[in-house]
N, CA and C atoms as a LAMMPS dump frame, in Angstrom:
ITEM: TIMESTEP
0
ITEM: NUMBER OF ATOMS
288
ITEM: BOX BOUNDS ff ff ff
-5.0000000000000000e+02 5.0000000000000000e+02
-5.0000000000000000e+02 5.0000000000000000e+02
-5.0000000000000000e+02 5.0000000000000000e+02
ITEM: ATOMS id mol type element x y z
1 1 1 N 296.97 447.315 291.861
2 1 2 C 297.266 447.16 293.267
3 1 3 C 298.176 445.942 293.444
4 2 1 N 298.76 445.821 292.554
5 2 2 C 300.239 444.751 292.656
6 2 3 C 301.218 444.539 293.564
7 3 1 N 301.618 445.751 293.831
8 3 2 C 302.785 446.18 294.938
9 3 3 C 302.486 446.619 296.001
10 4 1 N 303.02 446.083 296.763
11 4 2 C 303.176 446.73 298.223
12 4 3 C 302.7 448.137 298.727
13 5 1 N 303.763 449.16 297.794
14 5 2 C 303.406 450.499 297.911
15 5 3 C 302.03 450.86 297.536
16 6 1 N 301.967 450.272 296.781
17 6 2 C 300.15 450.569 295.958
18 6 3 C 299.223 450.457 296.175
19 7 1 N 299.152 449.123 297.169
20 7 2 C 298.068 449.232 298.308
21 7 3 C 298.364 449.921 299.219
22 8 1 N 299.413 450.154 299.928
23 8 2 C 299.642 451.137 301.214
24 8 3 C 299.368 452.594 300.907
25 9 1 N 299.301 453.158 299.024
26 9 2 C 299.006 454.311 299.061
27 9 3 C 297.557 454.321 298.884
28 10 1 N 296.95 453.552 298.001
29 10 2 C 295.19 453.043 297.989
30 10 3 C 294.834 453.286 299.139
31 11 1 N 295.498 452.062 300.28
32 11 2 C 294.635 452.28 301.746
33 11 3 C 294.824 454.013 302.355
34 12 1 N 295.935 454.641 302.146
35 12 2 C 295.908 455.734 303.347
36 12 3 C 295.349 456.942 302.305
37 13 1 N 295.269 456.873 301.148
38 13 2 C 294.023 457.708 300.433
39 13 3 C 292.837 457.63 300.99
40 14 1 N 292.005 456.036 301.418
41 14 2 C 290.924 455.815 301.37
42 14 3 C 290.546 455.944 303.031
43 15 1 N 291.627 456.035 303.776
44 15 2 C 291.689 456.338 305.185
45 15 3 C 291.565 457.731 305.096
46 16 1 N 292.13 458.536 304.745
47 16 2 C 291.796 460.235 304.872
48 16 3 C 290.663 460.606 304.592
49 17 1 N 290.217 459.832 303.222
50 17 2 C 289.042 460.553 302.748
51 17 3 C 287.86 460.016 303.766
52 18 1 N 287.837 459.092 304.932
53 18 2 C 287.122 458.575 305.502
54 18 3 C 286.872 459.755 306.967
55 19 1 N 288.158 460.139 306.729
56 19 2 C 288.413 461.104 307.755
57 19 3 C 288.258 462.577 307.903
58 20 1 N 287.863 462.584 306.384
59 20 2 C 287.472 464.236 305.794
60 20 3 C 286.161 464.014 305.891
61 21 1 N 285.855 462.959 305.568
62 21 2 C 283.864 462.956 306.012
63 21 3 C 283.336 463.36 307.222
64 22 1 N 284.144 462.057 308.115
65 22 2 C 283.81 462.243 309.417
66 22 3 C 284.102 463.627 310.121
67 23 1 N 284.683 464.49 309.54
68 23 2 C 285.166 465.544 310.056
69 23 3 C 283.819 466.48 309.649
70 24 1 N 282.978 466.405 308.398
71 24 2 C 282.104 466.461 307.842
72 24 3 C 280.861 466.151 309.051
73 25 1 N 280.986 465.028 309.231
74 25 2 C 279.653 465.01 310.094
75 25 3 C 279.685 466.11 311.162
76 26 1 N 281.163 466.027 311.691
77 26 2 C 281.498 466.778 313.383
78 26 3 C 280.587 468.028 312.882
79 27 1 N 280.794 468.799 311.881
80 27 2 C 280.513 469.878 311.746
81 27 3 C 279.135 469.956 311.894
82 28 1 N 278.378 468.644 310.947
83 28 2 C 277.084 468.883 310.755
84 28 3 C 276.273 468.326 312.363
85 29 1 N 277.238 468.128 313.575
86 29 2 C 276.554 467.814 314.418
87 29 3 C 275.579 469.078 315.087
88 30 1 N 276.737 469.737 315.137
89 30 2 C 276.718 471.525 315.279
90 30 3 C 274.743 471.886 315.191
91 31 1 N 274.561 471.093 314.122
92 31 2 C 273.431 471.545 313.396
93 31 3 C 272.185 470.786 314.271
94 32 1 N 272.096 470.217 314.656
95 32 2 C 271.029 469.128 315.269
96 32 3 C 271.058 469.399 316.85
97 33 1 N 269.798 469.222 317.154
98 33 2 C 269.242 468.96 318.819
99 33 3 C 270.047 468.656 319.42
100 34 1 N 269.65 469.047 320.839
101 34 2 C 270.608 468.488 322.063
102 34 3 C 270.352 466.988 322.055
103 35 1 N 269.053 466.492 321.97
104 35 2 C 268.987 464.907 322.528
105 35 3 C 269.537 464.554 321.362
106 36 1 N 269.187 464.755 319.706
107 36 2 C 269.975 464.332 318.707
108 36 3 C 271.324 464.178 318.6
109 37 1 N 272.293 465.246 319.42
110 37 2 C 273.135 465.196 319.308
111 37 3 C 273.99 464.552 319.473
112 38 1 N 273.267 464.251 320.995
113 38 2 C 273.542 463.15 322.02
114 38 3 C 274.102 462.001 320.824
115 39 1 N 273.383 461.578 320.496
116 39 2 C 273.313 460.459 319.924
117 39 3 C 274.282 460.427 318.981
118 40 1 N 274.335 461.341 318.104
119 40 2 C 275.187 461.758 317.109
120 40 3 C 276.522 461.82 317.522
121 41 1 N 276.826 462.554 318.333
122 41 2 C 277.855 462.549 319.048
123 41 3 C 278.51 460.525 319.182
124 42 1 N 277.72 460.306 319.96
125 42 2 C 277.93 459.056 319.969
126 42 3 C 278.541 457.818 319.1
127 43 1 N 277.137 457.852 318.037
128 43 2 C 277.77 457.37 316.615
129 43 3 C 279.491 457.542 316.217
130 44 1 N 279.366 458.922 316.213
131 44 2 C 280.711 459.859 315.483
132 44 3 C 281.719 459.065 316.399
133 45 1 N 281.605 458.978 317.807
134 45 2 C 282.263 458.206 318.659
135 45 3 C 283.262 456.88 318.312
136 46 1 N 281.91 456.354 317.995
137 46 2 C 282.602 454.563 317.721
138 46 3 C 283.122 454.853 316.085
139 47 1 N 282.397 455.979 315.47
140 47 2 C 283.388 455.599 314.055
141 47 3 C 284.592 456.092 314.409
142 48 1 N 284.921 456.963 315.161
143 48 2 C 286.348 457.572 315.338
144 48 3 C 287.139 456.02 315.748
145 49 1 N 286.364 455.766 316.576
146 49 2 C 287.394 454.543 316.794
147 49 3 C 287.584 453.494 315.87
148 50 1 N 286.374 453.123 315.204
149 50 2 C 286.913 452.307 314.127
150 50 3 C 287.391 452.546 313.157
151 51 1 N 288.047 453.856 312.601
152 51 2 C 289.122 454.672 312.132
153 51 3 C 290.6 454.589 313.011
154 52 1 N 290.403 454.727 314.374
155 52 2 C 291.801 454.676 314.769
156 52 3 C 292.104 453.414 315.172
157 53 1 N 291.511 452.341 314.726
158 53 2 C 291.679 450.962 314.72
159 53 3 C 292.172 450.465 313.108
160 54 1 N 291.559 451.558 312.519
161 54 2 C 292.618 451.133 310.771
162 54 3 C 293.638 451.66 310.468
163 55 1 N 293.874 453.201 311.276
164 55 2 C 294.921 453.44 311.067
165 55 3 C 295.867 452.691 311.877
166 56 1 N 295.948 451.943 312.765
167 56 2 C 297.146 451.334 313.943
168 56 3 C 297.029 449.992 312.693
169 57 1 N 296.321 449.395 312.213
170 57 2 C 296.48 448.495 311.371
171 57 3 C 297.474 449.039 309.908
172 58 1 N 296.757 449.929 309.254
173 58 2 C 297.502 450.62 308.822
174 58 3 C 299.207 450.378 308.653
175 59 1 N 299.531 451.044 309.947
176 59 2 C 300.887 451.744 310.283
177 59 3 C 301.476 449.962 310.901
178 60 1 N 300.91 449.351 311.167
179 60 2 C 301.387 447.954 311.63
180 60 3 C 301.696 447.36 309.987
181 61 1 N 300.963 447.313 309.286
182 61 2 C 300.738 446.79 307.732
183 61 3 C 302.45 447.979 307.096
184 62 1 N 302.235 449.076 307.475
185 62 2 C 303.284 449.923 306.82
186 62 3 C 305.193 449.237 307.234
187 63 1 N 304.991 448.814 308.251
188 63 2 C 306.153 448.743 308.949
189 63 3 C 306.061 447.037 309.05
190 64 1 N 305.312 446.284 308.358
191 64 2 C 305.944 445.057 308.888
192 64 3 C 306.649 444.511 307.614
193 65 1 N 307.422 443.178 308.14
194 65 2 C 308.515 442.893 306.831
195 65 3 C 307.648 442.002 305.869
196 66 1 N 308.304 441.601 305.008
197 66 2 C 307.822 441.112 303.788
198 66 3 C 307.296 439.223 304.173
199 67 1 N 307.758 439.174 305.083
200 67 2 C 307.28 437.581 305.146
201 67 3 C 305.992 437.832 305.837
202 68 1 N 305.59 438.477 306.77
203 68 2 C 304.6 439.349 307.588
204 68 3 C 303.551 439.791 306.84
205 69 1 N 304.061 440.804 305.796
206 69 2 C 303.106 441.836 304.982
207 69 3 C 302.047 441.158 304.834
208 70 1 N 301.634 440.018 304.187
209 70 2 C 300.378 439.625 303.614
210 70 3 C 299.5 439.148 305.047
211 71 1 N 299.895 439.107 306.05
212 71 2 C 298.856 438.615 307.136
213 71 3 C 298.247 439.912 307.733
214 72 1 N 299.617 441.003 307.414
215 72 2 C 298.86 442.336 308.168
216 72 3 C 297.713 443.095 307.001
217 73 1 N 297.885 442.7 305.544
218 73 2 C 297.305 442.792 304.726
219 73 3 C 295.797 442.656 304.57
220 74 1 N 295.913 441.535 305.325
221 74 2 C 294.38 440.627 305.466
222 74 3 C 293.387 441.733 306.531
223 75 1 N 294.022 441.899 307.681
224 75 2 C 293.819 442.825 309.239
225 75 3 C 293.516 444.124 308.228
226 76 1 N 294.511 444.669 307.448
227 76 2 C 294.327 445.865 307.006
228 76 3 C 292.775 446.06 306.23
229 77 1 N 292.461 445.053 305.216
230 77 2 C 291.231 444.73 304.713
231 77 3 C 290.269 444.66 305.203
232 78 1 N 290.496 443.887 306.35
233 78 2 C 288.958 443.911 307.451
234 78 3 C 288.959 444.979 308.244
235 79 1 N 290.051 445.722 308.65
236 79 2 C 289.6 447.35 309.234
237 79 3 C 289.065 447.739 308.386
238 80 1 N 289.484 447.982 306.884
239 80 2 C 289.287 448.592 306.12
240 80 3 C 287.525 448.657 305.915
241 81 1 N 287.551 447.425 305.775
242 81 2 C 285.65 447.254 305.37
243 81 3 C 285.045 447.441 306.654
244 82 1 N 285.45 447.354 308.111
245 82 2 C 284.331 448.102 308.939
246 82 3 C 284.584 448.958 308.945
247 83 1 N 285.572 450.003 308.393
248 83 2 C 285.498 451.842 308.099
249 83 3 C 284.393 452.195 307.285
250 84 1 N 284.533 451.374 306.578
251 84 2 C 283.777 451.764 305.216
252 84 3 C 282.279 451.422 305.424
253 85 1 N 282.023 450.095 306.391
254 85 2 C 280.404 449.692 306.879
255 85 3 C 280.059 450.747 308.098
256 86 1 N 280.817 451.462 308.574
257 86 2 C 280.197 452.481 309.93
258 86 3 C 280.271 453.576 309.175
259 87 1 N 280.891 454.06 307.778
260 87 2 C 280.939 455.413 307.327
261 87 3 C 279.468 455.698 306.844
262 88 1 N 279.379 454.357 305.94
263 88 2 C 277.562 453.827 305.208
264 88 3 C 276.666 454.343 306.245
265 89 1 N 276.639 453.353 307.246
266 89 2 C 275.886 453.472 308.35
267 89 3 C 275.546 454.705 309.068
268 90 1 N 276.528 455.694 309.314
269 90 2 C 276.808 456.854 309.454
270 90 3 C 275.769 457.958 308.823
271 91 1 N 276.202 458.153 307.395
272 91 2 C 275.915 458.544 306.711
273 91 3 C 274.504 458.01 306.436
274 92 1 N 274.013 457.003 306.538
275 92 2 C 272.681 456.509 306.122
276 92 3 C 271.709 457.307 307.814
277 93 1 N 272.051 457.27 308.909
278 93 2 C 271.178 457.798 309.607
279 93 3 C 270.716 459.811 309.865
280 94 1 N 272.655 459.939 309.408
281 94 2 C 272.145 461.438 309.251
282 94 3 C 271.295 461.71 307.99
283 95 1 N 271.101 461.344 307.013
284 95 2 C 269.846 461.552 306.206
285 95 3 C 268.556 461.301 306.826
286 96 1 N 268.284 460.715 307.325
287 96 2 C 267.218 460.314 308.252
288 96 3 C 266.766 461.286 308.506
């Protein structure tokens, strides 16, 4: 993960596959109670957003210049890890 490109292709791998899950849950909401759903629904809610808060980081990180890159780098990292702490989280209550 040396280059520029290499993290920008790392991150938007690890952004899709975050997004093929969650697409995963939508389905499995289908499956659960109305009041459950409720809720579920909900959850699925705020992770969507803290997905479309990594991708605008993302695409900010994609497009900024090289004196820039490493600060949007940092932003990109910390979206990155609350994608990845609400996917856990996510995933840890639908087993429940």
């Amino acid at each position: 993960m040396g280059t520029r490109e290499d993290y920008q292709a790392l991150m938007e791998k690890q952004l899709n596959e975050w997004k093929a899950q969650t697409e995963r849950f939508k389905a499995a909401a289908a499956q659960i109670e109305a009041h459950a759903k409720t809720q579920y629904e909900k959850n699925l809610e705020a992770l969507r957003a803290k997905q479309a808060e990594a991708w605008e980081s993302f695409y900010t990180l994609k497009s900024a210049n090289e004196s820039a890159w490493g600060q949007f780098k940092t932003h990109m990292d910390k979206a990155g890890q609350e994608v990845k702490a609400a996917v856990e989280q996510f995933a840890a209550k639908l087993k429940k």
